[in-house]
C-alpha positions as CSV (number, residue, x, y, z in Angstrom):
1,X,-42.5,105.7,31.0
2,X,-42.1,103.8,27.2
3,X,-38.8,101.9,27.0
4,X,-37.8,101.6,23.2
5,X,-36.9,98.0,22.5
6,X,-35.3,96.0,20.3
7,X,-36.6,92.4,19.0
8,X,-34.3,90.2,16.5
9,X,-35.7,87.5,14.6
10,X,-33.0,84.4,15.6
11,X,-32.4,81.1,14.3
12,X,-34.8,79.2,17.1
13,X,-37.5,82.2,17.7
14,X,-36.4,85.9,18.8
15,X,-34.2,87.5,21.2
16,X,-34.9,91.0,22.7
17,X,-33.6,94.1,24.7
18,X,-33.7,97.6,25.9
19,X,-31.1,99.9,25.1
20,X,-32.0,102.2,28.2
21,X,-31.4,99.1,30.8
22,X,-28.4,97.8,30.5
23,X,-28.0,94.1,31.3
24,X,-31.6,93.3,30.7
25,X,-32.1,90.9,27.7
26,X,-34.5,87.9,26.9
27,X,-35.2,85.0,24.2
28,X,-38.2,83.4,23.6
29,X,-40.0,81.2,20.5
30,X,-42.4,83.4,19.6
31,X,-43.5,87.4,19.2
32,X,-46.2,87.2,22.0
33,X,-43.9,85.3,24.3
34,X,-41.2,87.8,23.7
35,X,-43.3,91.0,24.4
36,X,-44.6,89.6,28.0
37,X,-41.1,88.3,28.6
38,X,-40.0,92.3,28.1
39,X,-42.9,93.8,30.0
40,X,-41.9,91.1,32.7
41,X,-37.8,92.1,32.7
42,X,-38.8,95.7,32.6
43,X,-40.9,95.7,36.0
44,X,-38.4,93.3,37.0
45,X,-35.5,95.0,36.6
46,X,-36.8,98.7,37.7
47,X,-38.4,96.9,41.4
48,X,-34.9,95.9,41.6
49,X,-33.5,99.4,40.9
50,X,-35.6,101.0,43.0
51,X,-34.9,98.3,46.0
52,X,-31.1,99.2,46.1
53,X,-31.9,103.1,45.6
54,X,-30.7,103.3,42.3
55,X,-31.6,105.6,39.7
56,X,-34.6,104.9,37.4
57,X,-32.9,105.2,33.8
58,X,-34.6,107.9,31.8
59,X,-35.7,106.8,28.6
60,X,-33.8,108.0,25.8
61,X,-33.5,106.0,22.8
62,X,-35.9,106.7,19.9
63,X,-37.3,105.0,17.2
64,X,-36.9,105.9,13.5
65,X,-37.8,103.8,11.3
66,X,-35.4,104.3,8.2
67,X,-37.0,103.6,3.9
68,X,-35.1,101.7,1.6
69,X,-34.9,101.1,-2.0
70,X,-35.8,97.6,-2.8
């Protein structure tokens, strides 16, 4: 299953999180960091649902990426 996320460019590097798991954000300095840092939360946070029987959140949120004139 493919999570959307979102990443924000911040004022000391980027902070991210996916709208399908409530809860789960993170912040790192860089791009790179921030993508392993949301492929870690994600298997983090859905071992944890699974360990207390909860549901696995569908994924639901798409992507559209919106033109603009300049």
């Amino acid at each position: 299953m493919k999570y959307a996320s979102v990443i924000e460019k911040t004022e000391t590097g980027y902070s991210a999180y996916v709208p399908d798991l409530p809860g789960l954000g993170v912040a790192g300095e860089t791009l790179e960091e921030i993508r392993q840092l949301l492929r870690e939360a994600v298997a983090f946070h859905l071992e944890g649902l699974r360990e207390d029987g909860q549901p696995i959140p569908p994924a639901t949120v798409e992507i559209e990426y919106v033109e603009a004139a300049a």
